[in-house]
C-alpha positions as CSV (number, residue, x, y, z in Angstrom):
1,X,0.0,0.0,0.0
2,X,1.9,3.0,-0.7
3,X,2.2,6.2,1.6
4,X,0.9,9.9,1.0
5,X,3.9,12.2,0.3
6,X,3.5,15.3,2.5
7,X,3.8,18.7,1.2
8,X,7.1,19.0,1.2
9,X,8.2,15.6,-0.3
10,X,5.8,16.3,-3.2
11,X,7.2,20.0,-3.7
12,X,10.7,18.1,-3.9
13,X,9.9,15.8,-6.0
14,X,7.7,18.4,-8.7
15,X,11.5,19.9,-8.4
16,X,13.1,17.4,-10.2
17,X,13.4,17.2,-13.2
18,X,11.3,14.8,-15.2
19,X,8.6,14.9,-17.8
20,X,5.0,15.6,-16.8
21,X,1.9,14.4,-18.7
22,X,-0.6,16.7,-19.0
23,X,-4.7,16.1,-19.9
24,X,-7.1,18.5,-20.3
25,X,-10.3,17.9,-21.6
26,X,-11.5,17.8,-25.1
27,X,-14.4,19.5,-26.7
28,X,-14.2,17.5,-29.5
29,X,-17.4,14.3,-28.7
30,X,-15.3,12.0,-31.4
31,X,-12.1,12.3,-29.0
32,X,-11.1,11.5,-25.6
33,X,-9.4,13.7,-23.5
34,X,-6.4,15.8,-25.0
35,X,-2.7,13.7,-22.8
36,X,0.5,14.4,-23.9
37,X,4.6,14.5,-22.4
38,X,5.2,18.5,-21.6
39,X,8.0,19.8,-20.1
40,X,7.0,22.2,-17.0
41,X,8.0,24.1,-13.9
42,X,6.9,24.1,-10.2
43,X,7.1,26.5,-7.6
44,X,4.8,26.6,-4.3
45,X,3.5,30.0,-5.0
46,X,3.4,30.6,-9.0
47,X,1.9,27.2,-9.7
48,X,2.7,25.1,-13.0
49,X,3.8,26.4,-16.0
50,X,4.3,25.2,-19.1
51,X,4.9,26.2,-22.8
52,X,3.1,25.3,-25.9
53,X,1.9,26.1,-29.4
54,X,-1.0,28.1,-28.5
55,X,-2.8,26.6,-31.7
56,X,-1.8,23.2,-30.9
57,X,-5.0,20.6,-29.9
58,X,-3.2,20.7,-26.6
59,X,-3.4,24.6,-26.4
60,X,-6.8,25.0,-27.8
61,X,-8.2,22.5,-25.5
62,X,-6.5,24.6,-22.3
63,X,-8.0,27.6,-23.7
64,X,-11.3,26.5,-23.9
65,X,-11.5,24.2,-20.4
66,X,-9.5,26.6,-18.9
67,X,-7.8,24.0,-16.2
68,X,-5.7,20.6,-16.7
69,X,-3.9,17.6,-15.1
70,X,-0.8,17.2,-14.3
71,X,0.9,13.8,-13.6
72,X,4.7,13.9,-12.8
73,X,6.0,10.0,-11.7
74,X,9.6,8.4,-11.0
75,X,10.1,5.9,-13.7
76,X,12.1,3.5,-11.5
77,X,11.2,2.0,-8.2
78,X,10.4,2.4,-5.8
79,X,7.9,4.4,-7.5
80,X,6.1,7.8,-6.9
81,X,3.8,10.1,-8.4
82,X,2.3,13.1,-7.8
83,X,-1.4,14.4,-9.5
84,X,-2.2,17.8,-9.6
85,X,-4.9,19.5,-10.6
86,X,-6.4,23.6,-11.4
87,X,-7.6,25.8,-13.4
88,X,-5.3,27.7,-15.6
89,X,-4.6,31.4,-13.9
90,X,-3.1,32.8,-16.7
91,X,-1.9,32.9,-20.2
92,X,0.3,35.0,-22.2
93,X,3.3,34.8,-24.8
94,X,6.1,33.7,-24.3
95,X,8.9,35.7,-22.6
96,X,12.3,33.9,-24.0
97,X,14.8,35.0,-21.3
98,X,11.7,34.8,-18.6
99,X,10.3,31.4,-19.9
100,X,11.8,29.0,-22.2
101,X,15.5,30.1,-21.7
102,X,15.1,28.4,-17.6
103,X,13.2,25.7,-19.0
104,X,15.4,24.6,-21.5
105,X,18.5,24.7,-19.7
106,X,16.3,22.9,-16.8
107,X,15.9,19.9,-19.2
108,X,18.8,20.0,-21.4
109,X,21.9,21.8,-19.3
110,X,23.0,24.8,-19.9
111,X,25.0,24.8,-24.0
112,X,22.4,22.5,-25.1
113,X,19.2,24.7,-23.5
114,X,20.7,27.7,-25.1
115,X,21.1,26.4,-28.5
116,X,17.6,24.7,-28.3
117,X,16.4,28.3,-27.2
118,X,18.1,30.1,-30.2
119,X,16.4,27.5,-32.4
120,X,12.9,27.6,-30.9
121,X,13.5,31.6,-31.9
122,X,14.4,30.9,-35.1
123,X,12.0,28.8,-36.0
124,X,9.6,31.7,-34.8
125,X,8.1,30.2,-31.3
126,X,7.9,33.3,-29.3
127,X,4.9,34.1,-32.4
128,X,3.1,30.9,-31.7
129,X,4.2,29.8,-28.1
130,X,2.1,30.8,-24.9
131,X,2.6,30.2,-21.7
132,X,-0.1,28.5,-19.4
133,X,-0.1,29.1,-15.6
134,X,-1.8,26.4,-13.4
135,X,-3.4,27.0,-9.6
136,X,-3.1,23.8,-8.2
137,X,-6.2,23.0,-6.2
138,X,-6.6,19.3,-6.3
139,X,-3.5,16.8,-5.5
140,X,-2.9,13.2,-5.2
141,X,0.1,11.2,-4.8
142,X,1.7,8.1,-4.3
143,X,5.4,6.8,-2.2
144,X,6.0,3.3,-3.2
145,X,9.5,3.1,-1.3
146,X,7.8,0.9,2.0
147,X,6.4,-1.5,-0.3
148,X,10.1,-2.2,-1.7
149,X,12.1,-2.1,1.7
């Protein structure tokens, strides 16, 4: 049976760095709900954030349901997770010194975030990329390390 993380251990653990999965809802009746791999942030008093085409299904389907999921896990055991859940606080373009620039180098070090960064400019994100702010209001999540000692 695994154990609740407290506040603190989840807050640690949304520190890391790993890839989320985020779902949001989809208006379309044919389709289930929109789920795909997103890089994204975590602090205890902005929220989540992440970055995406803005015209994407993924940011058309935030736009209109205005909240999402968020599922972050360990992919090794003992395993964890951690759901979260809120309605989006805020949206606006991308900043790429404010936003991307820390996110890339959080994911791919420092050279390699830069470069990608340069690139994601080049290729003219900053016209199509927004940023989406989540309140998280609803958690759950999951310890698995007493069920492997």
């Amino acid at each position: 049976m695994p154990d609740r993380m407290t506040r603190a251990e989840r807050e640690t653990f949304l520190a890391e760095v790993r890839v989320g999965v985020l779902s949001v809802e989809s208006e379309d009746p044919e389709r289930g709900p929109v789920t795909a791999p997103v890089w994204y942030d975590y602090s205890p008093d902005r929220g989540v954030t992440v970055i995406m085409n803005g015209k994407s299904r993924k940011g058309i389907a935030i736009d209109a349901a205005r909240r999402f999921v968020l599922v972050v896990q360990s992919e090794a055991t003992p395993y964890r997770y951690v759901t979260v859940e809120g309605p989006v606080a805020e949206i606006r373009a991308t900043d790429t010194a404010k936003d991307l620039l820390p996110l890339a180098i959080r994911y791919l070090g420092d050279a390699f975030g830069k470069e990608y960064t340069q690139e994601w400019e080049r290729a003219g994100g900053p016209d199509t990329d927004l940023v989406y702010v989540m309140k998280p209001q609803q958690w759950n999540t999951a310890d698995f390390t007493s069920d492997f000692s």
